[in-house]
N, CA, C and O of each residue as an XYZ file, in Angstrom:
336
protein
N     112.442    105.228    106.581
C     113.902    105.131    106.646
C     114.508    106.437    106.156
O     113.778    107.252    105.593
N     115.895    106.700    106.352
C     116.408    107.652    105.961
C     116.543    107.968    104.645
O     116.929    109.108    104.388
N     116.235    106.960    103.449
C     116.447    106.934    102.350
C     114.938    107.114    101.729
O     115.038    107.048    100.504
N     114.023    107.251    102.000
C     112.632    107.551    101.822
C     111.149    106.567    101.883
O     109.945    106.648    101.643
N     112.202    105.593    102.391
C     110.773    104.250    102.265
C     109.981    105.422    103.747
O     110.395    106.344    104.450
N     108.624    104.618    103.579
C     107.691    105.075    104.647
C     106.634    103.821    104.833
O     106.381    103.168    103.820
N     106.029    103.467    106.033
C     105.033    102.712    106.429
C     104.090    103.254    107.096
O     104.369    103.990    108.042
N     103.023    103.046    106.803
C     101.894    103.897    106.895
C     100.407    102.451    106.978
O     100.353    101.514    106.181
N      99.743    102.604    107.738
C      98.463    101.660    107.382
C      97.624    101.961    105.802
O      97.299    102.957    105.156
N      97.504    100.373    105.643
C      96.437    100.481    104.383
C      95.564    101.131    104.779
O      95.407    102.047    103.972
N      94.566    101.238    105.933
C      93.219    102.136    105.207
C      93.647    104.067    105.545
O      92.756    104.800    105.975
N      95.171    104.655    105.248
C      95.575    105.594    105.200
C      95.471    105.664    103.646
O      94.855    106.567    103.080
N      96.001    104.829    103.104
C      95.963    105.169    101.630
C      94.825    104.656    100.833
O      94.694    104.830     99.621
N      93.924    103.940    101.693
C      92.415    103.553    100.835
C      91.634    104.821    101.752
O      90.605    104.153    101.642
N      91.343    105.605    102.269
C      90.461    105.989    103.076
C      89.342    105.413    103.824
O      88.473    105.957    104.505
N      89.631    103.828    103.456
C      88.790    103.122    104.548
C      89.548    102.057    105.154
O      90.712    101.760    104.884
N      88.782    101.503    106.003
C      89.419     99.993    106.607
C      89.756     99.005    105.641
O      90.819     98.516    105.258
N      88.652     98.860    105.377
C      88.755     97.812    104.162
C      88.395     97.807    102.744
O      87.827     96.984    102.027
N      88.983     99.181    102.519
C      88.614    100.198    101.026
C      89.715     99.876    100.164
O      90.869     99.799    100.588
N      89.495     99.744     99.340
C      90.756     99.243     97.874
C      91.477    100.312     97.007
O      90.727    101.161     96.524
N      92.568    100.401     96.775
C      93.137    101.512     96.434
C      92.721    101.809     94.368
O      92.469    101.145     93.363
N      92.881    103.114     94.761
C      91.969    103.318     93.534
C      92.991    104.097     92.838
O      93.708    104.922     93.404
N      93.049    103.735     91.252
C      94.705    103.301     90.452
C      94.837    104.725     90.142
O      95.901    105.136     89.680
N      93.416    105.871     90.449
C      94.449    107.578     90.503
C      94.622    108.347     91.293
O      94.577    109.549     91.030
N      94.809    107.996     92.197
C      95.000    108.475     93.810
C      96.809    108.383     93.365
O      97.539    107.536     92.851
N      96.975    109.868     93.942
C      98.225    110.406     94.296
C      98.769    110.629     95.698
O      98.015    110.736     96.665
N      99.673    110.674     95.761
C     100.164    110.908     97.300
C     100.950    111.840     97.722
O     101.721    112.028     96.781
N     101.297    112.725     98.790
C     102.238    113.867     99.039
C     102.372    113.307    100.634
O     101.475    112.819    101.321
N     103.638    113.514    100.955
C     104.138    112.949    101.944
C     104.689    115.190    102.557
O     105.419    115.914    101.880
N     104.183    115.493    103.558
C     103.960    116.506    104.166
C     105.370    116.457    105.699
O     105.231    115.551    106.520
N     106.350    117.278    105.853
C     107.199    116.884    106.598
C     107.058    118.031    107.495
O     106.553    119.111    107.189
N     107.653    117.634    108.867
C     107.147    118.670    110.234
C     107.491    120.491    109.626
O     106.877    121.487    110.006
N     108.732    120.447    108.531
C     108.739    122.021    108.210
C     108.103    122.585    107.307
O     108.319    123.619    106.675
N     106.873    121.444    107.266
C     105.641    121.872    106.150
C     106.217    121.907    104.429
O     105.558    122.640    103.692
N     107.257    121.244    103.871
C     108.018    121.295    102.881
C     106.946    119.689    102.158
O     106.206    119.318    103.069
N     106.841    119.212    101.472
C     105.652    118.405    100.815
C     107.040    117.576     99.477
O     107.868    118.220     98.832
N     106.825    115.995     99.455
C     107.665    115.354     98.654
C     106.164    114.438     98.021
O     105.187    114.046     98.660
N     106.448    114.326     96.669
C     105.069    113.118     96.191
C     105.967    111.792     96.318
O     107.133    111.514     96.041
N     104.720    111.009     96.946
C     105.413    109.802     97.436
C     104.655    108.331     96.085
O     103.566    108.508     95.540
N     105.321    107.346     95.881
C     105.080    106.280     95.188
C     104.545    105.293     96.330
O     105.084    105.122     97.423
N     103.172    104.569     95.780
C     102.628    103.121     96.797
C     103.479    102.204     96.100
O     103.516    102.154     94.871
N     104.505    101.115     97.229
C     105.160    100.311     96.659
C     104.182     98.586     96.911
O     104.368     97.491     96.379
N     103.172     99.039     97.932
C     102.940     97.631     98.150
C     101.889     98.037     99.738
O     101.996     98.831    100.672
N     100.953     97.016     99.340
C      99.720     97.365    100.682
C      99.826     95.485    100.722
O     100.091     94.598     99.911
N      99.478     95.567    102.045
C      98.505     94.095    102.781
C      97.134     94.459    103.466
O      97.041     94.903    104.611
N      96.523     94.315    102.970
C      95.217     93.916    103.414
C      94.221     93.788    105.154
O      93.478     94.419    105.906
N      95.055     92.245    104.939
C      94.597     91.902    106.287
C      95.979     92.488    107.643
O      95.712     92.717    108.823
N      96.785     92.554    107.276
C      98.018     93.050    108.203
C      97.451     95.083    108.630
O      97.893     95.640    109.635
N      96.650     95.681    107.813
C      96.643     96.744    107.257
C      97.984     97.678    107.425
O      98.312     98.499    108.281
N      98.540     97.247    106.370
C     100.142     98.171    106.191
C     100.114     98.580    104.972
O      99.433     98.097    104.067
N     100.930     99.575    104.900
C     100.932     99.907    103.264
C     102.797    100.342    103.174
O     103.351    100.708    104.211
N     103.468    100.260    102.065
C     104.769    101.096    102.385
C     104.724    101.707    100.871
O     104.262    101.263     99.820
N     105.504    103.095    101.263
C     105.344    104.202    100.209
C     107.085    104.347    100.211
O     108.020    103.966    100.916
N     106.879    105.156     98.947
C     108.427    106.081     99.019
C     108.500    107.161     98.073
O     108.011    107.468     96.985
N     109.722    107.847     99.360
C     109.488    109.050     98.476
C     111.020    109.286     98.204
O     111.981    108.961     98.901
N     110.976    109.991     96.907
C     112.843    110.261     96.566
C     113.286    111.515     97.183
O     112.794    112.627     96.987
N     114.472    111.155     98.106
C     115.075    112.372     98.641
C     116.571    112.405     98.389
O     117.252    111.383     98.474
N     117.007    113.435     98.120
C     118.355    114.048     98.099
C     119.142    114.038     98.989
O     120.264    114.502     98.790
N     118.835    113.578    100.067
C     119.818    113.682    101.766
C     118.628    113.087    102.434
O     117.408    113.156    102.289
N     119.819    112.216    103.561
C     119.018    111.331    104.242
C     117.825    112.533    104.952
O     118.143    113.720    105.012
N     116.101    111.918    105.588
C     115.467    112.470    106.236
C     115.145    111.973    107.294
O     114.613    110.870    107.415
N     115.377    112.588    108.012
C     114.520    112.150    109.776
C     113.339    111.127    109.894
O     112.137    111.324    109.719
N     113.826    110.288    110.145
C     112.738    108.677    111.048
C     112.346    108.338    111.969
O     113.083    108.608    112.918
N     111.223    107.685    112.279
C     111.237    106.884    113.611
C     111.647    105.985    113.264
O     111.051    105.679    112.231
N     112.595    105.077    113.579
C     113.233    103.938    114.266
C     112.036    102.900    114.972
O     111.397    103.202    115.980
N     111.875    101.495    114.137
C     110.896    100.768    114.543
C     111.708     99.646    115.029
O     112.667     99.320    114.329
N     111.427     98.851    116.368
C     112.528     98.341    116.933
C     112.739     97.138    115.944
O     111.982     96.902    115.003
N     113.852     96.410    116.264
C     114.447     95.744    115.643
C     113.641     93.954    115.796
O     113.742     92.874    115.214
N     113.078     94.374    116.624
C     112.310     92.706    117.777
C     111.398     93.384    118.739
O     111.316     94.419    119.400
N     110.794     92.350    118.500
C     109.117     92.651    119.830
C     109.652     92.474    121.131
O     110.317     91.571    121.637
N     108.992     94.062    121.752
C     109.700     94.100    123.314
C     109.090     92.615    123.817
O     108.230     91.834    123.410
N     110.111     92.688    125.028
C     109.768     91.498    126.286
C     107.910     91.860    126.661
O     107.189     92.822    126.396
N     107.727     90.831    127.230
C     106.558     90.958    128.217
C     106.726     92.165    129.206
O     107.890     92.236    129.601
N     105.679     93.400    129.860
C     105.713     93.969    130.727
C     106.829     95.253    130.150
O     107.220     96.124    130.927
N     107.193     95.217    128.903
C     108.193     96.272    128.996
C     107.444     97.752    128.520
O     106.231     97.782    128.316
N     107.955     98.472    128.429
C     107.442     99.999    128.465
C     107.569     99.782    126.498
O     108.375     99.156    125.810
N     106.531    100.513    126.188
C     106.422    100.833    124.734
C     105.958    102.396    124.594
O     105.663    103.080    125.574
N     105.932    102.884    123.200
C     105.196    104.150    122.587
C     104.394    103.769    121.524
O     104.800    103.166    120.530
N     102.532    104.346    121.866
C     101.934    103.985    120.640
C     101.556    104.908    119.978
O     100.892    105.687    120.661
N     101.648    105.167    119.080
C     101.414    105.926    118.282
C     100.093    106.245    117.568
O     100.059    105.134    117.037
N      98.643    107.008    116.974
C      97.242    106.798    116.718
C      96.784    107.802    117.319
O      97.236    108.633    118.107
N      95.446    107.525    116.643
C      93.951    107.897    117.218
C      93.237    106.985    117.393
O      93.351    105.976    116.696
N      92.157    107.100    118.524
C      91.104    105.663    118.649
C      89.936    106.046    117.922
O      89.504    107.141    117.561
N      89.414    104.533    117.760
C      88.191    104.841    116.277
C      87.013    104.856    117.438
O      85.836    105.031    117.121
């Protein structure tokens, strides 16, 4: 969001799939003009694998926009990844 929350998959912040976060692991949240904010883990799920972070910013920052509701059947999407 513009205010610094971020969502990110759990095994981004465990380094595995099903790896458990380990209580001194730090985080830096890295932005396209290469400028670096340390970000706080507010909360992971597991089996969902999500994690959401945040980071404190001074002025809103640039987002993707996650839709509001699951497209229709057949509609056009963007996915975002790498395949394992």
């Amino acid at each position: 969001t513009d205010d610094g929350y971020i969502l990110t998959n759990n095994h981004v912040v465990t380094g595995e799939a099903d790896g458990t976060i380990q209580a001194d692991l730090s985080f830096r949240i890295r932005f396209d003009d290469g400028t670096e904010k340390p970000a706080t883990l507010l909360a992971v799920d597991d089996q969902a694998d999500i994690a959401l972070m945040k980071i404190n910013v001074d002025a809103p920052v640039p987002f993707l926009k996650i839709a509001d509701e699951n497209p229709p059947p057949a509609d056009t999407v963007l996915v975002l990844g790498y395949p394992t």
